[in-house]
PDB file with SEQRES, HELIX, SHEET and CRYST1 records, atoms N, CA, C and O in Angstrom:
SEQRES   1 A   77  UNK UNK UNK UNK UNK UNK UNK UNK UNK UNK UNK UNK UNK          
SEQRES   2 A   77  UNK UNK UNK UNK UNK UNK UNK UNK UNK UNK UNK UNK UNK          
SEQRES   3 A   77  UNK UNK UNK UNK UNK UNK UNK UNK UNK UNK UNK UNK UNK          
SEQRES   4 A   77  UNK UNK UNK UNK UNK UNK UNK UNK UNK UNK UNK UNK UNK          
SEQRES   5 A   77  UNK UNK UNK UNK UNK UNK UNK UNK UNK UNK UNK UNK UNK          
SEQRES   6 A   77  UNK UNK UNK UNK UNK UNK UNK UNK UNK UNK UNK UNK              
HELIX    1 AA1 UNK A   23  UNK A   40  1                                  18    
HELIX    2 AA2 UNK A   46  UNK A   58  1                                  13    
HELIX    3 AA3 UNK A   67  UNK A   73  1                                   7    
CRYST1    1.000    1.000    1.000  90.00  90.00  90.00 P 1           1          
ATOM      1  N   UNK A   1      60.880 202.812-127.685  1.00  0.00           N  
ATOM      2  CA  UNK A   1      60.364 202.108-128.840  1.00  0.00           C  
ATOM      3  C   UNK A   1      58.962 202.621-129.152  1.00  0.00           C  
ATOM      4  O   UNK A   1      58.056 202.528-128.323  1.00  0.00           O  
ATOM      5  N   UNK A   2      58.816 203.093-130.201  1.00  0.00           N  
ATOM      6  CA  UNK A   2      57.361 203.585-130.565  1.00  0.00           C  
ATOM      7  C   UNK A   2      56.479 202.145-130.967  1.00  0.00           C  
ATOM      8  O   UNK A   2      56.817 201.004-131.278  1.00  0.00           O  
ATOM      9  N   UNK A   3      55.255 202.803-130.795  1.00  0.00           N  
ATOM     10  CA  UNK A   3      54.318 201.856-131.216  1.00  0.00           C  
ATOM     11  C   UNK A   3      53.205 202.800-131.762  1.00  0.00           C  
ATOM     12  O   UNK A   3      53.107 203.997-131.493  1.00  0.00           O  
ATOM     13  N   UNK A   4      52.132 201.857-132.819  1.00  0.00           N  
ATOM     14  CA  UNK A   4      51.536 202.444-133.710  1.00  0.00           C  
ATOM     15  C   UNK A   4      50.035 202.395-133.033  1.00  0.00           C  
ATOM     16  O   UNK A   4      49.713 201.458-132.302  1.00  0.00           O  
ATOM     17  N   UNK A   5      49.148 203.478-133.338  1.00  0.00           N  
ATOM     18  CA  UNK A   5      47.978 203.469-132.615  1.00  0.00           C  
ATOM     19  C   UNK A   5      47.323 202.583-132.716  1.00  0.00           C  
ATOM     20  O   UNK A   5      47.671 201.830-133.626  1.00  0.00           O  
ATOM     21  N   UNK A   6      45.946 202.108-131.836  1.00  0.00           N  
ATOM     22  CA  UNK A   6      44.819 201.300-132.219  1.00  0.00           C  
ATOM     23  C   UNK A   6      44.346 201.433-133.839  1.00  0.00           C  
ATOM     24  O   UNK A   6      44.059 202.525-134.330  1.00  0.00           O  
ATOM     25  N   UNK A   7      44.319 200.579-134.349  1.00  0.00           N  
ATOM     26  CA  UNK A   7      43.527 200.920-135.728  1.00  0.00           C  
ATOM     27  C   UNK A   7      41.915 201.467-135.322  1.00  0.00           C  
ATOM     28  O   UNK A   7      41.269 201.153-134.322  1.00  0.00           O  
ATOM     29  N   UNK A   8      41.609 202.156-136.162  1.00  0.00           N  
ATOM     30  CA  UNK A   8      40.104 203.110-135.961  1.00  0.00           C  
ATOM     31  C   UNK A   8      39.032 201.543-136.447  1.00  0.00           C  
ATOM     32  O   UNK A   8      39.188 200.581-137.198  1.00  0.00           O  
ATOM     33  N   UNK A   9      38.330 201.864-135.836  1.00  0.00           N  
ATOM     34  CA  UNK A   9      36.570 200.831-136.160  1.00  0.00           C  
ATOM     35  C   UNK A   9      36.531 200.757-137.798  1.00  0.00           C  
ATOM     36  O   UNK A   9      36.833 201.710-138.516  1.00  0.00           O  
ATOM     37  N   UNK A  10      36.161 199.626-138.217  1.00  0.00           N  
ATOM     38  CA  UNK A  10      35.525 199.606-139.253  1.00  0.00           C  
ATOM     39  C   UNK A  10      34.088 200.891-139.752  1.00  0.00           C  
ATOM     40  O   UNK A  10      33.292 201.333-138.924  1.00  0.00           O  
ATOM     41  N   UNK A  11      34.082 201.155-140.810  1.00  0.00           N  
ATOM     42  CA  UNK A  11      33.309 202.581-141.369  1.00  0.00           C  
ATOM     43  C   UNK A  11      31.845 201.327-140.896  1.00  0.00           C  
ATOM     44  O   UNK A  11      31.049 201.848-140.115  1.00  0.00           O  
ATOM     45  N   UNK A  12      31.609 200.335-141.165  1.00  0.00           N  
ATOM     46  CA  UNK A  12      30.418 199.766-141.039  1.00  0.00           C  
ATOM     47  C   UNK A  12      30.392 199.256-139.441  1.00  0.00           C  
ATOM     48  O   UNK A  12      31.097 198.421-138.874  1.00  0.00           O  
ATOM     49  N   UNK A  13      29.218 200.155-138.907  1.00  0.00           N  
ATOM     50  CA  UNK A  13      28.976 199.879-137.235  1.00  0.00           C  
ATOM     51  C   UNK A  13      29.915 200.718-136.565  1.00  0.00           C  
ATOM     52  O   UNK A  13      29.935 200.383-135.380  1.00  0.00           O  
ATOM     53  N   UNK A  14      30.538 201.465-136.744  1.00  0.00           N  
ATOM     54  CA  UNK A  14      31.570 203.131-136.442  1.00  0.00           C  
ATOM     55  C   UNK A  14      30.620 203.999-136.048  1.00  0.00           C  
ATOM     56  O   UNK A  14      30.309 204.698-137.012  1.00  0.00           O  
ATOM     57  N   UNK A  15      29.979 204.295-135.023  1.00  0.00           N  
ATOM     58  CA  UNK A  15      29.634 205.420-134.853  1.00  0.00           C  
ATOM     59  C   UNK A  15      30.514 206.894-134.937  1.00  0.00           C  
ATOM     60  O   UNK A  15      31.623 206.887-134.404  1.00  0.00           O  
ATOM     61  N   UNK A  16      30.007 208.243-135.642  1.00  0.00           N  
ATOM     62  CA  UNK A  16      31.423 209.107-135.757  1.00  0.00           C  
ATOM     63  C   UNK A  16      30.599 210.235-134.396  1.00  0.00           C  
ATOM     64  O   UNK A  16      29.527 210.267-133.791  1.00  0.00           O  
ATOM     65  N   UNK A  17      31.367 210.712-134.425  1.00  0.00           N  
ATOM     66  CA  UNK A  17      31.616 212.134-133.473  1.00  0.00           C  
ATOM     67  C   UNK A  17      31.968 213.476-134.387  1.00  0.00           C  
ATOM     68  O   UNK A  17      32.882 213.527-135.210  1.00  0.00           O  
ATOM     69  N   UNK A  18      31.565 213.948-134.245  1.00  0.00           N  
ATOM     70  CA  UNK A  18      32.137 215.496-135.221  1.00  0.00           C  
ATOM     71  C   UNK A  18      33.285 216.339-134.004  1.00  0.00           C  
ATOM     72  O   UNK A  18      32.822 216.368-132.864  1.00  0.00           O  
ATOM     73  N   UNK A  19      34.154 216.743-134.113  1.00  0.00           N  
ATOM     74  CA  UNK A  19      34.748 217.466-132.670  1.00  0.00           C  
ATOM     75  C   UNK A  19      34.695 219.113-133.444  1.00  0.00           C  
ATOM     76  O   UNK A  19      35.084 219.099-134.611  1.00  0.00           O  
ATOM     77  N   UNK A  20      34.383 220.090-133.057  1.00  0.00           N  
ATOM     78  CA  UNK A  20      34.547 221.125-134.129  1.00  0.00           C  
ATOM     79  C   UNK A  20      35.618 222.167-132.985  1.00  0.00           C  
ATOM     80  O   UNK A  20      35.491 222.052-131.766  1.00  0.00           O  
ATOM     81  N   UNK A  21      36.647 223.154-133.617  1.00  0.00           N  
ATOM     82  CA  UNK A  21      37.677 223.570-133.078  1.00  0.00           C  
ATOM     83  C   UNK A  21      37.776 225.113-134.256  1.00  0.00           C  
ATOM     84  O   UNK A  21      37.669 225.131-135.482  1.00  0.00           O  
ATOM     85  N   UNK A  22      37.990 226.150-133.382  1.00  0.00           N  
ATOM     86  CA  UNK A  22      38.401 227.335-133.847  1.00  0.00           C  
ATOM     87  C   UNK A  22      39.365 227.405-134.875  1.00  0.00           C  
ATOM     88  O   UNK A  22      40.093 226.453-135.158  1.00  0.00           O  
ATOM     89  N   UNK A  23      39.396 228.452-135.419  1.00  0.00           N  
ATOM     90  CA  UNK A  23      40.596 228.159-136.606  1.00  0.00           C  
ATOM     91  C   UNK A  23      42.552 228.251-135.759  1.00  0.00           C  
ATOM     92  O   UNK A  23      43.631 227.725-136.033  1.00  0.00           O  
ATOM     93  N   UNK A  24      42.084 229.159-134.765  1.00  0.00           N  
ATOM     94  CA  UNK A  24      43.719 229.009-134.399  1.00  0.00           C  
ATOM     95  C   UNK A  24      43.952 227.906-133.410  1.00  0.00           C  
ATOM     96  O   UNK A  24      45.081 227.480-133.164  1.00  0.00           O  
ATOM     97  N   UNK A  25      42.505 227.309-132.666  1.00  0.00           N  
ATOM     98  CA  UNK A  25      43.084 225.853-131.803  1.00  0.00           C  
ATOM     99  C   UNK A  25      43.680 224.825-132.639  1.00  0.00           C  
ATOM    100  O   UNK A  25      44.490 223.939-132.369  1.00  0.00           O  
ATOM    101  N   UNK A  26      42.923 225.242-134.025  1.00  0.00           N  
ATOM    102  CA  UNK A  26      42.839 224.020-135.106  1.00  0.00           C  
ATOM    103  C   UNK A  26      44.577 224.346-135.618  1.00  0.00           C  
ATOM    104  O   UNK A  26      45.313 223.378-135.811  1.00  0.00           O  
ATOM    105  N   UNK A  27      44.907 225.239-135.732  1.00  0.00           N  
ATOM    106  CA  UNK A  27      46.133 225.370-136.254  1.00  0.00           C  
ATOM    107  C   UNK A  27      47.301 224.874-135.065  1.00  0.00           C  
ATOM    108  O   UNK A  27      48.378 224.346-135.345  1.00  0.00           O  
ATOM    109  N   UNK A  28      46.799 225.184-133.661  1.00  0.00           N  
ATOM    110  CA  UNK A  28      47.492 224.885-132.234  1.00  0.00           C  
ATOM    111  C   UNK A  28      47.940 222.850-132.418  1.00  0.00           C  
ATOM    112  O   UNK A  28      48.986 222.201-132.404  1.00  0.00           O  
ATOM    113  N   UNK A  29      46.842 222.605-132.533  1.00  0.00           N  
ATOM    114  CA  UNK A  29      46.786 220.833-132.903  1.00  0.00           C  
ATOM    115  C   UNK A  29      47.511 220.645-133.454  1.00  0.00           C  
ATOM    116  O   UNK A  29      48.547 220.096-133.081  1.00  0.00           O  
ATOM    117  N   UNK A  30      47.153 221.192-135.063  1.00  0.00           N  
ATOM    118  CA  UNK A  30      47.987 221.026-136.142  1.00  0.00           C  
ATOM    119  C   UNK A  30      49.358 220.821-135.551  1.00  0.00           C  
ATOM    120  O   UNK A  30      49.784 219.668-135.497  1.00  0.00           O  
ATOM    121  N   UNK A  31      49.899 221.551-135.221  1.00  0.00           N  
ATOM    122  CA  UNK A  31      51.465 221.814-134.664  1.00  0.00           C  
ATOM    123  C   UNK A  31      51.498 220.545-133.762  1.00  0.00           C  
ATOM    124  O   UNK A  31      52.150 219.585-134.171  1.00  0.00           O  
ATOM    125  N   UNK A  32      50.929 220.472-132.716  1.00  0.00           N  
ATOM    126  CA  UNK A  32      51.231 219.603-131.878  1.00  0.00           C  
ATOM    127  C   UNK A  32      51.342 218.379-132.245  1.00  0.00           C  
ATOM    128  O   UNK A  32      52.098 217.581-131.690  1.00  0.00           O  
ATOM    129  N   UNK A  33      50.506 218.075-133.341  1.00  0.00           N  
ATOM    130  CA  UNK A  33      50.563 216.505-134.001  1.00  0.00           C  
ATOM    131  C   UNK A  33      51.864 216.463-134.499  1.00  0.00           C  
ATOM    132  O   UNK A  33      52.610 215.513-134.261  1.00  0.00           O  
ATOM    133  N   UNK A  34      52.220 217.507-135.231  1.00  0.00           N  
ATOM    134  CA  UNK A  34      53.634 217.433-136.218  1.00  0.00           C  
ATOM    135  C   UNK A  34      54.779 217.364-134.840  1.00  0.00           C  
ATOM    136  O   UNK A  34      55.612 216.466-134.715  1.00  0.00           O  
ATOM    137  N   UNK A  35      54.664 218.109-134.216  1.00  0.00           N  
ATOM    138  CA  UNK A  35      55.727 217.524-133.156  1.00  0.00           C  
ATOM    139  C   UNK A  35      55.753 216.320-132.405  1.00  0.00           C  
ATOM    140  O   UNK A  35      56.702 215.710-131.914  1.00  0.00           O  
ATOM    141  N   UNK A  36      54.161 216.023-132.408  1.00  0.00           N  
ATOM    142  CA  UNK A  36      54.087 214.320-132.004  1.00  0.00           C  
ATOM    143  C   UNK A  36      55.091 213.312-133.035  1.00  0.00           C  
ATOM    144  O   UNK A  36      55.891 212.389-132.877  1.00  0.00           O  
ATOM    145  N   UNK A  37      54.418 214.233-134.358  1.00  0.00           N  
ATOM    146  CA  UNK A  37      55.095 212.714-134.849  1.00  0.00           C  
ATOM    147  C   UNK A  37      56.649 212.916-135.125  1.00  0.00           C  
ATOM    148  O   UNK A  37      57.355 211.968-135.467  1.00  0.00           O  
ATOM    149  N   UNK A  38      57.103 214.108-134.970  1.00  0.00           N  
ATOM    150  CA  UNK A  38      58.188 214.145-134.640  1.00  0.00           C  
ATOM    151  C   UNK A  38      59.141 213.127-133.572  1.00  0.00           C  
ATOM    152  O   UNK A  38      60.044 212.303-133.713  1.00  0.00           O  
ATOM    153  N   UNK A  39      58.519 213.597-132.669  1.00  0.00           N  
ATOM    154  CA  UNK A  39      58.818 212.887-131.301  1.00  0.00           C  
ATOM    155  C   UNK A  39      58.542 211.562-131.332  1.00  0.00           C  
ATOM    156  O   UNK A  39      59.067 210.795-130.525  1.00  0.00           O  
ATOM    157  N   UNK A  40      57.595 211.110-132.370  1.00  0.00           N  
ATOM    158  CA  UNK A  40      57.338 209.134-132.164  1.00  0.00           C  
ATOM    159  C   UNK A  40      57.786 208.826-133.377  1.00  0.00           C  
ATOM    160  O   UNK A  40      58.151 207.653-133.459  1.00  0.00           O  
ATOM    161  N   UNK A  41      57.912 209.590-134.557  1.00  0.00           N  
ATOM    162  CA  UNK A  41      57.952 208.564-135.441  1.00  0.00           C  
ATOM    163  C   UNK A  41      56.891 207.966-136.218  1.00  0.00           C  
ATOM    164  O   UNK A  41      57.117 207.202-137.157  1.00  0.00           O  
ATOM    165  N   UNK A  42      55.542 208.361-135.773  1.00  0.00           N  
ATOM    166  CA  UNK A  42      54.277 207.841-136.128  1.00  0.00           C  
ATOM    167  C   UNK A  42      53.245 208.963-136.689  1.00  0.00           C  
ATOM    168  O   UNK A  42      53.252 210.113-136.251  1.00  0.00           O  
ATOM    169  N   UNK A  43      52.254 208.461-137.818  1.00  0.00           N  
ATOM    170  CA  UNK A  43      51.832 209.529-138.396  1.00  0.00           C  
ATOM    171  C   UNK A  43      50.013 209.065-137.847  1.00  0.00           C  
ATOM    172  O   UNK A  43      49.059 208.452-138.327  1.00  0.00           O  
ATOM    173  N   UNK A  44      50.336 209.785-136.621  1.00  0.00           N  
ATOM    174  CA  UNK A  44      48.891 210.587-135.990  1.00  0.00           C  
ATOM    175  C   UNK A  44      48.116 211.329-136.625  1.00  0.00           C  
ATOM    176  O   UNK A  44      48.503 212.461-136.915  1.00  0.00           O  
ATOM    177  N   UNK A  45      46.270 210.695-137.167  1.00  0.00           N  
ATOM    178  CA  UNK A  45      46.009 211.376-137.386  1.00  0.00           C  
ATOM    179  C   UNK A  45      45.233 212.203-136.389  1.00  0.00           C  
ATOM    180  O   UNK A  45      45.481 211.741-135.275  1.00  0.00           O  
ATOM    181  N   UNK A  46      44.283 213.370-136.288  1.00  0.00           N  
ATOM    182  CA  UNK A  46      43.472 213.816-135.009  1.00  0.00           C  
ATOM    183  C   UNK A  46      42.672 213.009-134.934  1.00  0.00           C  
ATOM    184  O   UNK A  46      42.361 213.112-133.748  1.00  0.00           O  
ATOM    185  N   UNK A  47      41.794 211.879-135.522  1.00  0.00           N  
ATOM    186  CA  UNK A  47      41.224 211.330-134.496  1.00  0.00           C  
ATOM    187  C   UNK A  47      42.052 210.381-133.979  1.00  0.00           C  
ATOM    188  O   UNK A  47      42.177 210.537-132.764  1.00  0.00           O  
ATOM    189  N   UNK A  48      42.637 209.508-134.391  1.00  0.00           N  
ATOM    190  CA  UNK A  48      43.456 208.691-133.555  1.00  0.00           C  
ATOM    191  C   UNK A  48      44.168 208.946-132.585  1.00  0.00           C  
ATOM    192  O   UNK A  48      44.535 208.008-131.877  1.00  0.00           O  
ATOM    193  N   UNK A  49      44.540 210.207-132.295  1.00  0.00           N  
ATOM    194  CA  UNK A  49      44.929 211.210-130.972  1.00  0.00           C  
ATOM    195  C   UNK A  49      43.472 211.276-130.216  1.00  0.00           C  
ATOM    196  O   UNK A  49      43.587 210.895-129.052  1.00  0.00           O  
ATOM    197  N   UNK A  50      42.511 211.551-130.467  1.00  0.00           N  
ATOM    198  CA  UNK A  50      41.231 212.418-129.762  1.00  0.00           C  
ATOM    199  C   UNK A  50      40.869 210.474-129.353  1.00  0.00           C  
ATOM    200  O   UNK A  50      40.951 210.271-128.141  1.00  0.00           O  
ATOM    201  N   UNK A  51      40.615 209.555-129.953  1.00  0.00           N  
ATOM    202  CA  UNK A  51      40.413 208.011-129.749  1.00  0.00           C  
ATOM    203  C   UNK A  51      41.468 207.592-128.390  1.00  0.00           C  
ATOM    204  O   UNK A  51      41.101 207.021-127.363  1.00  0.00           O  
ATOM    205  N   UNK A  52      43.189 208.160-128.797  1.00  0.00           N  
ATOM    206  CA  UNK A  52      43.900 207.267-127.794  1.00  0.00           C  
ATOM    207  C   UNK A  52      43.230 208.134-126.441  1.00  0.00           C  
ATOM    208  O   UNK A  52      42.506 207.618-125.590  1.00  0.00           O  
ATOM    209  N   UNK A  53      43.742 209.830-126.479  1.00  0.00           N  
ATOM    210  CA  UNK A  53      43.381 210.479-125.078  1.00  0.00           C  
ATOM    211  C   UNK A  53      42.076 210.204-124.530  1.00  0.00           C  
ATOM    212  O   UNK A  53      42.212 210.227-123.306  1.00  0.00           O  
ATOM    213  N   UNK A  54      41.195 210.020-124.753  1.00  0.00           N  
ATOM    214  CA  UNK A  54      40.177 209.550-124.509  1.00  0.00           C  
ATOM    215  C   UNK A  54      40.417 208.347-123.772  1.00  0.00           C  
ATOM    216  O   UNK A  54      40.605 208.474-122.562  1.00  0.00           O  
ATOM    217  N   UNK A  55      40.453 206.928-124.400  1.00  0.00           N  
ATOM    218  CA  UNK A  55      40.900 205.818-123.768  1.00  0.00           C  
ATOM    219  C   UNK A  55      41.914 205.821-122.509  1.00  0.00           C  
ATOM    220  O   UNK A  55      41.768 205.060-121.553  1.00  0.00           O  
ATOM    221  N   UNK A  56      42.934 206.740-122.618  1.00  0.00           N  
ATOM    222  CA  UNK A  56      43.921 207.007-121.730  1.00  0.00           C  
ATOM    223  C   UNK A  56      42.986 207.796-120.478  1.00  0.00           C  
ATOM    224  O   UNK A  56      43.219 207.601-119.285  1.00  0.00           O  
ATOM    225  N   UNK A  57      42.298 208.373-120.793  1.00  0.00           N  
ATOM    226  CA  UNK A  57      41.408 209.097-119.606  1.00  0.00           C  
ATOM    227  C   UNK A  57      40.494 208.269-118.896  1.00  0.00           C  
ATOM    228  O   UNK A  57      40.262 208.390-117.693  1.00  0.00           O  
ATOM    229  N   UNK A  58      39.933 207.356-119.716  1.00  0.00           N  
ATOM    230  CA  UNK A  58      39.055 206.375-119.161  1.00  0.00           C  
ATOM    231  C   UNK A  58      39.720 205.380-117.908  1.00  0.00           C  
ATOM    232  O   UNK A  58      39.067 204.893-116.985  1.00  0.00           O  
ATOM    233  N   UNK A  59      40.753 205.269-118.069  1.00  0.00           N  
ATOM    234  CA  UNK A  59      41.522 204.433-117.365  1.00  0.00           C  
ATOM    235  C   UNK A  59      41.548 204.947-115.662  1.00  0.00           C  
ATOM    236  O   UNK A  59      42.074 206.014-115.347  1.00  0.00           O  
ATOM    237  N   UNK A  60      40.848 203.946-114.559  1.00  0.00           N  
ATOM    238  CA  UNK A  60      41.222 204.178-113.194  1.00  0.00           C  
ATOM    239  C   UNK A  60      41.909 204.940-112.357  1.00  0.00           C  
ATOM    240  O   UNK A  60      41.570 205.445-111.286  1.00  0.00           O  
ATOM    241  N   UNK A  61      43.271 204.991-113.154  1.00  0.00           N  
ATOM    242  CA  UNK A  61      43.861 205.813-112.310  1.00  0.00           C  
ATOM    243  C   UNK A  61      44.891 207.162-113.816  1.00  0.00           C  
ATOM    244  O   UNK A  61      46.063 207.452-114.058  1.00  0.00           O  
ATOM    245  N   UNK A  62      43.978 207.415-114.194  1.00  0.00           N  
ATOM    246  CA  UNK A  62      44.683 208.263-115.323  1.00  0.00           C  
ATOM    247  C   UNK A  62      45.118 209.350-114.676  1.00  0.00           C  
ATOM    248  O   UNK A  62      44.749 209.485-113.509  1.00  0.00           O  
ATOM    249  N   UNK A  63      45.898 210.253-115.213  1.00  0.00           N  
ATOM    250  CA  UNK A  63      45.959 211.330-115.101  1.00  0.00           C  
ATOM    251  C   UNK A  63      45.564 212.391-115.266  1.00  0.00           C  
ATOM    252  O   UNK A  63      45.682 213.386-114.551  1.00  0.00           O  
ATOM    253  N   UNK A  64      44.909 212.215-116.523  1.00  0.00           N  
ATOM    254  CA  UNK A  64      43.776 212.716-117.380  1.00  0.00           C  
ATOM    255  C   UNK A  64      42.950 212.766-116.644  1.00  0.00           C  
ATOM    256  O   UNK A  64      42.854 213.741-115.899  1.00  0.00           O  
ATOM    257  N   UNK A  65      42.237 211.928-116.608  1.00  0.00           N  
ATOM    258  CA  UNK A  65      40.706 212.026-115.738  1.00  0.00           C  
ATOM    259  C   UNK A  65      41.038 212.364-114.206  1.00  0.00           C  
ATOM    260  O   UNK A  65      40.058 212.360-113.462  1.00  0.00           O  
ATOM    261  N   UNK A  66      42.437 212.694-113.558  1.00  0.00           N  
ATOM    262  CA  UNK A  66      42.245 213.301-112.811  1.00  0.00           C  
ATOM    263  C   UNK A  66      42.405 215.173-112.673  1.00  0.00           C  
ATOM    264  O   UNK A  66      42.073 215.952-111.779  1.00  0.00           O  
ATOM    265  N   UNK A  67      42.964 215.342-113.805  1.00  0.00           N  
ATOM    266  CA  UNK A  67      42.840 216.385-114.860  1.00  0.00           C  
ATOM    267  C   UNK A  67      41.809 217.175-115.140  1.00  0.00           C  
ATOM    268  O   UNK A  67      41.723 218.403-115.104  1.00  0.00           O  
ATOM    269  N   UNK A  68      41.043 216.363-115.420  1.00  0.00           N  
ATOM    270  CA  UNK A  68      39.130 216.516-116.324  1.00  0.00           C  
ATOM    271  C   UNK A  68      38.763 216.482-115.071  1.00  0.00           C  
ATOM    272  O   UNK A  68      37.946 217.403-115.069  1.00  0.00           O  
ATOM    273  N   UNK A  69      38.787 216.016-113.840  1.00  0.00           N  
ATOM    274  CA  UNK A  69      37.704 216.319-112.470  1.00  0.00           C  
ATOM    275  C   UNK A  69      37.909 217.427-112.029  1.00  0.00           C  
ATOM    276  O   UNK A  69      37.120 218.330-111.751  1.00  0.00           O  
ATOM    277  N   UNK A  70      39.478 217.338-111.933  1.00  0.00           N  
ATOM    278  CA  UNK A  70      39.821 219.368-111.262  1.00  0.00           C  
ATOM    279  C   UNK A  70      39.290 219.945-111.990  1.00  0.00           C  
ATOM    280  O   UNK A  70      38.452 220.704-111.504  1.00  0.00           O  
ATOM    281  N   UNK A  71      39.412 219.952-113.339  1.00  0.00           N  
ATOM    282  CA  UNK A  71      38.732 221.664-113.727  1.00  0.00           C  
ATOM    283  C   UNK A  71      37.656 221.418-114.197  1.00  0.00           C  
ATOM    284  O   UNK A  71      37.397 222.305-115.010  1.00  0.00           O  
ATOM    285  N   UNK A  72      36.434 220.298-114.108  1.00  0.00           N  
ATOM    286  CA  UNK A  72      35.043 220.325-114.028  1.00  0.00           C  
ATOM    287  C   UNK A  72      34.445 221.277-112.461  1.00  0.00           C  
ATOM    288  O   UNK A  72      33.430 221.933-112.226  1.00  0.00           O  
ATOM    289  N   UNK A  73      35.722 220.903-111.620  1.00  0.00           N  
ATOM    290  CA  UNK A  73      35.041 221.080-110.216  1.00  0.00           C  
ATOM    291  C   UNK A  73      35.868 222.796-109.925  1.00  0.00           C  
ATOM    292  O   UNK A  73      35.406 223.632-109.149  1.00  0.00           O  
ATOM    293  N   UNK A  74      36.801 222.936-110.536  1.00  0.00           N  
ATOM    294  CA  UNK A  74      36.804 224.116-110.465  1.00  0.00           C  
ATOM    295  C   UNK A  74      35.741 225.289-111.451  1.00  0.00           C  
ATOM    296  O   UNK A  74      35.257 226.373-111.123  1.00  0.00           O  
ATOM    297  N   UNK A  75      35.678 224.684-112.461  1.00  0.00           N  
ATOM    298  CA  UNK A  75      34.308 225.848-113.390  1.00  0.00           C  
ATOM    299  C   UNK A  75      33.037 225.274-112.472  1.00  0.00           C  
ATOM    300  O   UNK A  75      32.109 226.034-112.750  1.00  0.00           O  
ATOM    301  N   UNK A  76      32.681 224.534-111.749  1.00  0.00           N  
ATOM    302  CA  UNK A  76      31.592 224.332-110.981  1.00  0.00           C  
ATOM    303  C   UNK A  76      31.469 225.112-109.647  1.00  0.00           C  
ATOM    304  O   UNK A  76      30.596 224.913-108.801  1.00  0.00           O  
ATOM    305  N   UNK A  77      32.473 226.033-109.576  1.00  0.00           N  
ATOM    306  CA  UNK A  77      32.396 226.837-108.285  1.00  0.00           C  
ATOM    307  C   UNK A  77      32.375 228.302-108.631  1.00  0.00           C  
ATOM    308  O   UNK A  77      32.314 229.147-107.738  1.00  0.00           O  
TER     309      UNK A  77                                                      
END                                                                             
């Protein structure tokens, strides 16, 4: 059963982020969203992807953030 993302912050008290991306990562995304929403049913935009993974990383026992430690600690050697 799909479900629909967090709604994004109100524009008033929203702090933004700029994320900036090469032209062929940017085209790499591109794709990947369209197969997301393939696969859910739901029309992802990139930030609401870059908002959920994020949140999903934050989480205790993510996968992600155990993800993001290996290869901090591997480019740290």
């Amino acid at each position: 059963m799909a479900t629909t993302p967090r709604p994004a912050p109100k524009a008033e008290g929203a702090i933004p982020t700029t994320v900036r991306f090469d032209p062929g990562e940017s085209l790499e995304i591109d794709q990947w969203l369209m197969e997301l929403r393939t696969q859910t049913g739901i029309r992802w935009d990139k930030a609401e992807v870059i908002r959920e993974l994020l949140r999903m990383a934050r989480t205790p026992d993510s996968i992600l953030r155990d993800a993001l430690t290996a290869r901090a600690q591997r480019a740290g050697t």
